[in-house]
N, C-alpha and C positions, 0 to 999 in steps of 0.2 A: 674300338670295336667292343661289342656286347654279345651278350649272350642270351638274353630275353628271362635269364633267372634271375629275375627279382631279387636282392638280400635283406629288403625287409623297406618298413616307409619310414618318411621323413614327416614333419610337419615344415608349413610354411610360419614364418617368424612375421615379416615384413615383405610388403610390397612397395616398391618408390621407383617416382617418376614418371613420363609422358608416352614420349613414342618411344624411346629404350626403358625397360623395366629391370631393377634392380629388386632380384628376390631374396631375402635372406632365410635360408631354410637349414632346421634342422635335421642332419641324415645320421644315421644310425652307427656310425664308426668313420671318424677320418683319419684312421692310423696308415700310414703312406702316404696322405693324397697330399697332395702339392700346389701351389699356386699356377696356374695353368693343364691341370689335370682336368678330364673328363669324367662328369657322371652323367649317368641318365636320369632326368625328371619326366616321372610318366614316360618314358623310351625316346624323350628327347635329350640328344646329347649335348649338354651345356658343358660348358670352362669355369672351373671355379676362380675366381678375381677375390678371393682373399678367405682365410680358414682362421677361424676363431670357437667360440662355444656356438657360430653357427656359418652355415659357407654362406657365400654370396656369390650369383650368377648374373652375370648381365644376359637380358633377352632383348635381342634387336626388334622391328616391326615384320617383317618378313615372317619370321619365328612364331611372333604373338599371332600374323593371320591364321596360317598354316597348320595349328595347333591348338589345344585345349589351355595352354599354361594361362593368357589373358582372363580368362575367366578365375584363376586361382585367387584366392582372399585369405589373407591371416586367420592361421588355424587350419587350412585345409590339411588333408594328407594325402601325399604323392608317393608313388614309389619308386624306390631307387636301387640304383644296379652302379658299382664301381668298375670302371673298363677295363676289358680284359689285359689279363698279364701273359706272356708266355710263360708255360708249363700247365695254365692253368685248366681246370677242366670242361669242356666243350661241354654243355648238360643240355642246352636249346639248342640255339641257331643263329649262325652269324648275322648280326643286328648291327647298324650304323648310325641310327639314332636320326637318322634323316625319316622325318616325318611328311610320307605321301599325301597325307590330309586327314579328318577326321571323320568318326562314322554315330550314328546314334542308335542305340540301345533301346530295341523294340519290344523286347520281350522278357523278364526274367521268370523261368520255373525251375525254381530249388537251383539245380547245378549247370541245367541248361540255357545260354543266352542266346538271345538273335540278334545280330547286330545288321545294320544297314547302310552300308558306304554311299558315295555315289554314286550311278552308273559309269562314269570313267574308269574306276578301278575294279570295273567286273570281271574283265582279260583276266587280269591277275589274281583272282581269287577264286582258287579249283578245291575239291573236296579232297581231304587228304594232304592237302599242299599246310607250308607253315605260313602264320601271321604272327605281327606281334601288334598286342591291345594295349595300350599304353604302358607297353612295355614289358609285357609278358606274352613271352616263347608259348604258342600254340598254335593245336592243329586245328586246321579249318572240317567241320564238318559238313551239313547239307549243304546246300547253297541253291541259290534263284535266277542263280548266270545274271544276274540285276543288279547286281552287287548289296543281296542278301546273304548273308551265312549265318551259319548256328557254332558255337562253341562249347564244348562239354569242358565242366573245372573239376576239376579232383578239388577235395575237403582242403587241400596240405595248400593250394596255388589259393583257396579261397582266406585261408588265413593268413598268409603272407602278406597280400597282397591290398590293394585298395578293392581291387572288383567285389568284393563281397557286400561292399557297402554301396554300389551303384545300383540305379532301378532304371527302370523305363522311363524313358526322354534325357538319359543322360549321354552327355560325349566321349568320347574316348578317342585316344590318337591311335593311327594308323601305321604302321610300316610295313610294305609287302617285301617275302622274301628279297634279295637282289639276284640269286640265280633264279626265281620266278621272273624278275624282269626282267633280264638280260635274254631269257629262251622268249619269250612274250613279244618283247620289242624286236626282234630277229626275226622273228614269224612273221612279221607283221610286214618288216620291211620287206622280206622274201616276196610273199605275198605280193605285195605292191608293185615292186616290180617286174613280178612276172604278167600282171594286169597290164602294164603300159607298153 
């Protein structure tokens, strides 16, 4: 589990191989992590498969659709979140690194973004409600019920973070709450079978 507070980014080292992709990336502190531990790249949860002056993630095809990581290239920079410990401090919102899909980046002004999911992920996407944008814990502002919303970043998430260097026409991954989807998809069924 995560937290959507980012600790700061990695650079990617190397990419290698076909339809599983071996990423070797530098992340900002690996004191604890372990051979089979999880981090987050851009809010997807990967296993580290071996810890040296740089980790390495295997990414399956499933993963690489589903997400922004496929387009990542030596050098890029992603951000990264080490998984929650017990004790440690709730500061966002419980994150599972299971990546709903991706969305594109319509608009930036100064602090404010528009982002643009699919219409399948509109349900889930209410004003006030949480998201996480590649892996960063935020509230969702206006939104277009079309699966439009707007995002406000404080200065502090802007430096942390990759978003500050993203513009218009850029990707970003997607995770909706999960008590968003578990009340959503409940509705839904309700619903339905009160229909039939």
């Amino acid at each position: 589990m995560f937290t959507g507070i980012v600790q700061g980014t990695g650079f990617v080292h190397s990419v290698e191989g076909d339809s599983t992709l071996t990423f070797s990336i530098e992340i900002p502190s690996t004191e604890g992590l372990e051979v089979g531990g999880s981090v987050s790249i851009d809010g997807v949860c990967l296993t580290a498969t071996s810890i040296g002056e740089h980790v390495t993630f295997d990414v399956i095809p499933e993963t690489i659709q589903r997400t922004t990581l496929g387009s990542l290239n030596p050098g890029d920079q992603v951000n990264v979140e080490r998984a929650l410990k017990f004790g440690d401090e709730l500061g966002g919102h419980l994150l599972s690194g299971h990546i709903m899909g991706t969305a594109e980046i319509t608009n930036v002004e100064a602090q404010d973004y528009t982002i643009r999911c699919s219409s399948d992920m509109a349900d889930y996407i209410q004003e006030k409600g949480y998201i996480a944008v590649d892996g960063i814990s935020l509230t969702v502002g206006e939104t277009d019920g079309n699966g439009g919303f707007e995002v406000h970043i404080i200065p502090e998430t802007l430096r942390l973070t990759t978003l500050g260097s993203k513009s218009e026409g850029d990707h970003v991954n997607i995770e909706i709450d999960a008590m968003t989807q578990a009340v959503v998809e409940t509705t839904k069924r309700l619903m339905r079978q009160r229909e039939e």
